[in-house]
N, C-alpha and C positions, 0 to 999 in steps of 0.2 A: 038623820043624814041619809040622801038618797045614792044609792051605789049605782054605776053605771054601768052597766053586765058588757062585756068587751066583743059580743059579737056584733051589739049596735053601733058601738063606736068603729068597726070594721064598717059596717054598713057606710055609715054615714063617709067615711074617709074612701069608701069607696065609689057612692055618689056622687061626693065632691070634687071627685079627680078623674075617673075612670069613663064616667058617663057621657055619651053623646051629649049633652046638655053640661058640659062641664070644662070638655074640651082638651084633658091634660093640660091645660094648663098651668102657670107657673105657683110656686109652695104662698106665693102672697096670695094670691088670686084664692088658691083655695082654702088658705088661711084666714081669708075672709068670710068664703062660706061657710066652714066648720061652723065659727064663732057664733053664726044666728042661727045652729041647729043644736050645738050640745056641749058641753062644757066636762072636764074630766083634770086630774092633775097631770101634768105634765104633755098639756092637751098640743101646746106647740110645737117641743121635740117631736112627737109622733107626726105629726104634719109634715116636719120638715124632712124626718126617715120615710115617710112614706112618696113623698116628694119624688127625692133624691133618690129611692130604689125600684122606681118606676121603669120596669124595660122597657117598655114604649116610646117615653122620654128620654130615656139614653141612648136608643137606635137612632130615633128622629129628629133630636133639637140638635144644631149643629154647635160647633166650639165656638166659646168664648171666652176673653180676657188671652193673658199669655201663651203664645204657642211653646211648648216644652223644644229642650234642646240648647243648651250654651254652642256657642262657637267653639269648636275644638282644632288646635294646630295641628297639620300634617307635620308628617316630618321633613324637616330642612335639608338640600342637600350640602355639601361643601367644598364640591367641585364640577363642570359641568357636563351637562349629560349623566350625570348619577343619576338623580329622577326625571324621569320624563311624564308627559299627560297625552294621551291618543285620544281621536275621535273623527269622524267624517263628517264633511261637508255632503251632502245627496241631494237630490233634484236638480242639476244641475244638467243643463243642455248636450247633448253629443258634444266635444271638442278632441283635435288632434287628430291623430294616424288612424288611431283604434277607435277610436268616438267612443273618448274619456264620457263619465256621466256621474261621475263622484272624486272626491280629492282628501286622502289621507294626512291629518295635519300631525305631528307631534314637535312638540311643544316642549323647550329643554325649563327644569324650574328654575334652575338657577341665572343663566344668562339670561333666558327667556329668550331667545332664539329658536326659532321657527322654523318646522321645513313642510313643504307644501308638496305632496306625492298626487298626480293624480291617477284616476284609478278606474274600476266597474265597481259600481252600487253589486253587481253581482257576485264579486270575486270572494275565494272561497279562503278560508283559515291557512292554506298553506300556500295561495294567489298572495296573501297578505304577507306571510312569514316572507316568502320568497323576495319581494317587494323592498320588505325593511331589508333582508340581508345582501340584497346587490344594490341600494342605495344609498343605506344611512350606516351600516355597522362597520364599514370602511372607515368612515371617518369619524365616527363616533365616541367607537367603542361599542361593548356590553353592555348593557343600563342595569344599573342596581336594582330599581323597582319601577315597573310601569302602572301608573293612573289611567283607570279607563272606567267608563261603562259600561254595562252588562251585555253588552254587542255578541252576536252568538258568533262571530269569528274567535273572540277575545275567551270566552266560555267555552270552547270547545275540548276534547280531548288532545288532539293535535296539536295546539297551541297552549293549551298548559306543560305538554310532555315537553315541548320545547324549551319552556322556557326552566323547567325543570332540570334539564341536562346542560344551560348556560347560567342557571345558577340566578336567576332572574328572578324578584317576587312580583306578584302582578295582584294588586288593591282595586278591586270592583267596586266602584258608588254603590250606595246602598238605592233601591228601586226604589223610582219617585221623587227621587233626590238627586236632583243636577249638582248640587252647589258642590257636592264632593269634589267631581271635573268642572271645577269654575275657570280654571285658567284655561282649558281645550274649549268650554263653551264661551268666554269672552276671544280667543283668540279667533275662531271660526266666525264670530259675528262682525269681527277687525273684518278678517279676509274676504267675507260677504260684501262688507263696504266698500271695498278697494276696487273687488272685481264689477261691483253694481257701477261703478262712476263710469267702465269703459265701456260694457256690455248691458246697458238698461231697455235701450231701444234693439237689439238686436242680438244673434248669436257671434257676431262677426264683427270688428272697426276694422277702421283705416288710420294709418299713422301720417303723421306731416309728411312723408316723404312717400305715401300712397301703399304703404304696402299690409296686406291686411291680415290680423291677429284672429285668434280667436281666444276666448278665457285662457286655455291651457298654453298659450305662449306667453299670460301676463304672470306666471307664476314666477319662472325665474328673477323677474325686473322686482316682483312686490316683494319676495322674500329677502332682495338685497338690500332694499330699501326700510324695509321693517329691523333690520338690523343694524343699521348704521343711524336709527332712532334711538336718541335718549329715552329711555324708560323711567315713565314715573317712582317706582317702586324699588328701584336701586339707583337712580339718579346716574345712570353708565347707558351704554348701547352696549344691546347684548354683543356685539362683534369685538368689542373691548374686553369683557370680561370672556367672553369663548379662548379667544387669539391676541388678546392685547394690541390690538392696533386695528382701524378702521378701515375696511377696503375702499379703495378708487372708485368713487360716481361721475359719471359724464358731466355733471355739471362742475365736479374738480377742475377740468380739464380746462375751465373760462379764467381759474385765476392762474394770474403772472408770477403772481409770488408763491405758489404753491411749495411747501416747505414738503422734505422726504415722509411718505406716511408711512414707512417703517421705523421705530426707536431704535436709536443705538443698542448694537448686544451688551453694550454696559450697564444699561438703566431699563431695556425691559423686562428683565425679571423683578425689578423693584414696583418699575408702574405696574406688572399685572398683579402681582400680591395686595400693592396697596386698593386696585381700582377693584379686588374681591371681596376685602373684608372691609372695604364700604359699602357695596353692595350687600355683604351680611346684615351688614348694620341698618341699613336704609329700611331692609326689609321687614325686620324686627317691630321697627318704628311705627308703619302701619295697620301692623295685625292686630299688636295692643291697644291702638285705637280703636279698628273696626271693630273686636271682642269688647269693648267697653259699651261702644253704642248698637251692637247686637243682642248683648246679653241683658241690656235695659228692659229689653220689649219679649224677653223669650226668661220661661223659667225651668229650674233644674230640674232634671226627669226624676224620678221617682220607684222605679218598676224593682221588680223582683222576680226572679224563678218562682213558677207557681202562681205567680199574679191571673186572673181571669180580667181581660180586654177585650176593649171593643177596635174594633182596626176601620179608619175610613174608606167608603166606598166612593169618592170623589173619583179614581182613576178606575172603577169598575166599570168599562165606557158596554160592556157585552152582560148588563142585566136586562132579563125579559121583564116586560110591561114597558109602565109610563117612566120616561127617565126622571121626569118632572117630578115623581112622588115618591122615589124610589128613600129610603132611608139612606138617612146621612154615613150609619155605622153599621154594619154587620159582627156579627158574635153571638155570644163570648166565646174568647179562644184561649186557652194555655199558654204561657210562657214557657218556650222550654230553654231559651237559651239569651244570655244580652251579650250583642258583641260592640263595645268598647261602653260610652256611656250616651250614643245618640241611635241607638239603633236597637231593634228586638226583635228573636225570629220567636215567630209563635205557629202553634199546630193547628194547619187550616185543616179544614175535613177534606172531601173526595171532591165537593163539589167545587171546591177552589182552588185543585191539585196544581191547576196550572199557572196557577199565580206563585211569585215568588216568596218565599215564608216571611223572608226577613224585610221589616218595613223602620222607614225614620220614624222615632218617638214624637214630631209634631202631626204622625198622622195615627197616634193609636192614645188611647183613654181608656182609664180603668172602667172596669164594670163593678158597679156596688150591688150585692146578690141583695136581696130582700129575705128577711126574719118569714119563712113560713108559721112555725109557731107563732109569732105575734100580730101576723096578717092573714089567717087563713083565709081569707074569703079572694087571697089574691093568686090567681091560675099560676102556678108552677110553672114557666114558661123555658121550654126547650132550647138549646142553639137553634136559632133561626139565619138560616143564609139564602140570602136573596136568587132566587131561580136563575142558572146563567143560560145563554145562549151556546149552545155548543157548534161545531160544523156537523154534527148527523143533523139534528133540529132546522136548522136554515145553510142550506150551500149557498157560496158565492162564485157565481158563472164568470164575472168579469170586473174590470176595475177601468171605472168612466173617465174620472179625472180626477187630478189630484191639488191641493191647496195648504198654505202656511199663511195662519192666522197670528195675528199679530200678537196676543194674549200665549204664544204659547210654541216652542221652539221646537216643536215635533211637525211633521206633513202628515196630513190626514189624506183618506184615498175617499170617493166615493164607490162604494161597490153595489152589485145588482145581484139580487137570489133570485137562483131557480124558482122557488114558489111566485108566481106570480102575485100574488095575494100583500107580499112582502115588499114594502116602499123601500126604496133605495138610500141608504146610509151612508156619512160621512165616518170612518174607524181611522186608526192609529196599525202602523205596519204591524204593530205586538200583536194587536185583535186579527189581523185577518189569516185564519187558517191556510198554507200553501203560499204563502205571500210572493216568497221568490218566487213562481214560477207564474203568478196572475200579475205579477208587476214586470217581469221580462216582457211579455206580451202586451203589455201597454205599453210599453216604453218603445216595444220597437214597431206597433201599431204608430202612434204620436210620430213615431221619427219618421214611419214613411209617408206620411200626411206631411210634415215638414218639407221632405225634399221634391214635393209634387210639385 
């Protein structure tokens, strides 16, 4: 009987897999070549561990099959204006007194009633406080809990102490994950549409009877109107379930028979009870569906404190070199924490301080460490993180113009570095160092190019 001394069979599984002439390639591929070099017992487990524990291969081969993460319910409110969802409309033309340039939507969960503030792309955490409290908490109320995205108005110290002392809790999307705020990002895409049909050719219309608008005057007419729309998802119009009863539209006003649009005080406390908890009900109905045919295509996470992961660099848009080669995954990184069951913050190092820790589990994968004892011949391979771009390394002088691609619900800028040497970039506001203050100056560059 010939024994097969295990530094050859290292050899060979390293030939097969590791070498230019090899390719890393997939555990078949190499499973192939073993077989017309050497033979050994349990020759194919070893192929497929040696595979599978390839760092290489699991920085660089991107995901496949199931994206991890079930659909998980927020919590329901049971009256309205309990929870609400915030987020900004930007890019949007000078309009109004102030030459508005952005519009504050919040979005009640339960009526789905709408209010449409506009605003400055610049205004500051207590420009925004001040905002909601002389326009919406009048009539509101307090909200129980605010939905939003990691907006550094919404993150600030200011705006948390606030909402601290009204007793408010305020639930952050997890980074890279819209779908959290899915109902402020569908309602904002609503509002986009409504306002594109009057203002596509222009900053400015004219109405049938000549007199001329601009976006920030279509606000009050489309927020009336979005409200006295029956909504899919509760089969009611939010102004029913808000008020119980539907306000006067100009076109009311053509019919003869117009019956009183207030209910009697005897039966509207009954119609608004009934038209809410069909509304509960309606809403119910949907989710269980959509969780059915979500949770098809997506599987259960997995992770655990202590787990070593690899975290995607898909939204790593500030790696130096070629973006084209750049590895799919960067790590491995520690788990130190999981918050609920679609989310994990893990311990970046220094070089990625300024990335947020905590990512959704369909953009992180475990890392399978590799047996040094049973593969020595395989390099001990360190946390590798991909070289970033800092602002000492490249400044950015100015910002040219800006763009929304279709594939993707964020405006990208194109900016110019001092180094000459340095071609001109399309980034995301997160990536540009100073951004407030090189986007004011474009914006009020562009606007005075506008009124020339």
């Amino acid at each position: 009987m010939t024994v097969v001394d295990r530094s050859l069979i290292n050899l060979v599984l390293k030939e097969c897999h590791d070498s230019p002439f090899s390719g890393h390639l997939s555990e078949d591929r190499t499973r192939e070549k073993v077989k017309t070099c050497i033979w050994w017992p349990m020759w194919q487990k070893d192929v497929a561990e040696y595979c599978k524990t390839c760092d290489r291969c699991q920085k660089a081969n991107k995901s496949t099959g199931k994206r991890l993460g079930n659909m998980i319910k927020i919590q329901e409110p049971s009256r309205p204006w309990e929870i609400v969802h915030m987020d900004w409309v930007t890019g949007l033309p000078p309009g109004g007194d102030t030459s508005y340039n952005a519009c504050l939507v919040i979005f009640d969960r339960f009526s789905k009633t709408p209010i449409f503030l506009p605003c400055h792309k610049d205004d500051t955490a207590m420009d925004t406080a001040l905002l909601i409290w002389n326009r919406v908490v009048s009539w509101t109320g307090i909200f129980t809990n605010i939905i939003s995205d990691r907006d550094p108005k919404f993150t600030s110290a200011l705006w948390t102490n606030l909402h601290q002392i009204f007793g408010t809790k305020l639930s952050f999307s997890t980074a890279y994950h819209p779908q959290t705020d899915g109902l402020a990002e569908r309602m904002i895409q609503t509002l986009e549409d409504m306002v594109r049909r009057f203002c596509a050719y222009g900053l400015e219309f004219k109405d049938s009877d000549g007199f001329i608008h601009d976006w920030c005057t279509l606000l009050p007419a489309l927020e009336l109107e979005y409200k006295t729309y029956i909504h899919a998802s509760t089969n009611e119009t939010p102004a029913i379930l808000e008020k119980g009863w539907n306000p006067k539209l100009p076109q009311d006003s053509c019919r003869k028979d117009l019956v009183e649009i207030h209910p009697t005080a005897s039966s509207f406390k009954g119609m608004l009870d009934r038209a809410r908890k069909n509304a509960v009900r309606c809403m119910e109905d949907p989710f269980a569906y959509a969780k059915d045919k979500w949770d098809e295509s997506h599987a259960t996470p997995y992770f655990k404190v202590g787990d070593l992961v690899l975290v995607s660099t898909t939204n790593f848009n500030n790696i130096k070199g070629c973006k084209k080669l750049k590895d799919s995954f960067a790590g491995p990184f520690v788990i130190k924490a999981l918050h609920g069951e679609n989310a994990v913050e893990v311990e970046l190092s220094e070089e990625l301080s300024n990335k947020h820790p905590t990512f959704p589990v369909s953009l992180v994968k475990l890392y399978k460490s590799s047996d040094a004892e049973k593969f020595p011949l395989r390099n001990k391979v360190p946390q590798v993180i991909p070289p970033i771009e800092t602002s000492g390394t490249k400044k950015i002088t100015k910002v040219l113009k800006e763009r929304k691609l279709r594939t993707k619900k964020v405006r990208e800028y194109l900016v110019r570095y001092s180094d000459p040497t340095c071609e001109d970039e399309w980034l995301e506001e997160k990536d540009i160092p100073e951004a407030t203050k090189l986007l004011r100056r474009f914006r009020h560059t562009r606007n005075t190019n506008i009124t020339k």
